[in-house]
N, C-alpha and C positions, 0 to 999 in steps of 0.2 A: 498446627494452624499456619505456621511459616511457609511450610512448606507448601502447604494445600495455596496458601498465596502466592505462591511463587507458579503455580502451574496454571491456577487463573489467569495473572499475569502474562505468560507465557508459555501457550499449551503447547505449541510445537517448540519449544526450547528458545532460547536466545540466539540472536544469529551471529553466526560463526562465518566469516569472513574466508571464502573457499581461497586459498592461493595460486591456482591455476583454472584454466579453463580447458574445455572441448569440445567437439560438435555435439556432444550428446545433452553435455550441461547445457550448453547454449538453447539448446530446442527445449529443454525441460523448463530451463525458468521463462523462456518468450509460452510456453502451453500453458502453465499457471497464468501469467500474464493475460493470455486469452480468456482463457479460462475465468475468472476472476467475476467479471459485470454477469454470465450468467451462471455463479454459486450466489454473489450478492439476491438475485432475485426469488431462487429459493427459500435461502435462510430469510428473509423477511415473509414471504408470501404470510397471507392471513393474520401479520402480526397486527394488531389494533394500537390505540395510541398510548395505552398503559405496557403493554410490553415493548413497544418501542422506547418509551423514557425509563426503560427498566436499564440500570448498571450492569455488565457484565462481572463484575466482582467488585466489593466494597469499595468505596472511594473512586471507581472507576469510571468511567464515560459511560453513558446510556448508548445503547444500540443504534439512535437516532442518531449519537456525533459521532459514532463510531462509521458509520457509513458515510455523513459528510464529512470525516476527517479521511477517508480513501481518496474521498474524491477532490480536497485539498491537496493531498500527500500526493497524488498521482499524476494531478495536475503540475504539481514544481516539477513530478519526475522529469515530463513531457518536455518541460521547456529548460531544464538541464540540461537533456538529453541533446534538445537544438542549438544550445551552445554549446554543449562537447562537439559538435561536430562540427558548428563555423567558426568558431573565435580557440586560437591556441589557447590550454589550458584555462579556461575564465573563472575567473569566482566567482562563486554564486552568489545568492541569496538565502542566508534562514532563515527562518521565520519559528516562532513560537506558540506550534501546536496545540498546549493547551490553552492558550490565550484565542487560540483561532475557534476554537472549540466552544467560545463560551460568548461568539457574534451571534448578532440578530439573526442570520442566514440560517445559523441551524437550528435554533430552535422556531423560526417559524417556517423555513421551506421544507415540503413534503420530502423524506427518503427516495422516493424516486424519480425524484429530479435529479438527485445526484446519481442515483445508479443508472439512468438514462445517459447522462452528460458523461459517467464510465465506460457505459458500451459504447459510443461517439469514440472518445479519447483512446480506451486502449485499441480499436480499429487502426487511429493513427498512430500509435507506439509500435504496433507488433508491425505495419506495412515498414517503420522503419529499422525495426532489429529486424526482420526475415531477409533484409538485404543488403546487412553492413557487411562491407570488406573486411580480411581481417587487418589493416590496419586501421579501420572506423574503430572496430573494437578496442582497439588499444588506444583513442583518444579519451583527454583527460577533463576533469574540470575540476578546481580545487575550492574544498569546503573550506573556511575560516574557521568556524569552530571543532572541527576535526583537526585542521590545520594538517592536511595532508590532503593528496590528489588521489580521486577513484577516476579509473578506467571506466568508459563504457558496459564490460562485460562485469566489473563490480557491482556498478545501478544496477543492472540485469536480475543479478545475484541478490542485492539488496530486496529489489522492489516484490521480486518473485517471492521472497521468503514475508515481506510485510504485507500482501496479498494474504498468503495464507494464512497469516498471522492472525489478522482481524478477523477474516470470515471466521475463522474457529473460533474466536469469541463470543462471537453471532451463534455460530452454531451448538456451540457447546452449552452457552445458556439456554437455547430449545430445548435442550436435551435433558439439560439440569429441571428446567422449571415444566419440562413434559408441556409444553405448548405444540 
């Protein structure tokens, strides 16, 4: 049962923090990136509002804040991303996800308002990774609760990997509950 929890949890694995980059990585996580707002619209297509308040695994987020937590999560990426690149090293802002999860916005605004407000957003994320230098890449901005600095091409890495993450939770419970 652990186990089977642990891959609920995390169906494409925990993310593993790549130590280098290159042109090829770089285009892989900006195409997830793209990619992203139209897999969101398949995995929901047709879903009604009893399987959008459905959990992807016990104790877990319903499909519903799963899609408006992307579009939280996505939204800090965005405006990280515009301080890595004006302000040396800034520190950000956390915030606490399941607490954001559990505002009035998502339970009463419709799923696709947020995956609408995604295709918008990531338009402007990938116009600005498809044209960072590589020394854009290599700017920083420093988490406090990490308490250490990510690189530009880290977010990248990060964000591309919590894209797929979520959609397959989405997707996978289709698949599990044959919707």
């Amino acid at each position: 049962m652990t186990d089977n929890l642990e891959a609920l949890k995390y169906p494409i694995g925990k993310h593993q923090q790549p130590q280098s980059y290159d042109a090829n990585k770089l285009n892989e996580w900006i195409s997830v990136l793209e990619a992203l707002p139209g897999w969101l619209d398949t995995c929901i297509e047709n879903l009604d509002h009893a399987q959008l308040h459905t959990p992807y695994r016990p104790d877990g987020w319903t499909v519903q804040q799963v899609i408006h937590h992307l579009a939280d999560s996505h939204i800090n990426m965005y405006i990280r991303m515009k301080f890595a690149l004006t302000v040396d090293n800034p520190t950000i802002m956390p915030y606490d996800e399941n607490k954001w999860a559990l505002l009035y916005d998502v339970e009463e605004v419709p799923v696709n308002i947020s995956i609408t407000l995604l295709h918008a957003l990531h338009r402007r994320i990938i116009a600005v990774l498809r044209n960072l230098t590589p020394e854009e890449w290599e700017r920083t901005y420093y988490h406090p609760e990490k308490k250490e600095p990510f690189t530009m091409w880290q977010m990248a890495a990060l964000y591309a990997w919590h894209s797929r993450h979520h959609m397959e939770h989405v997707r996978q419970l289709r698949v599990r509950m044959n919707w």
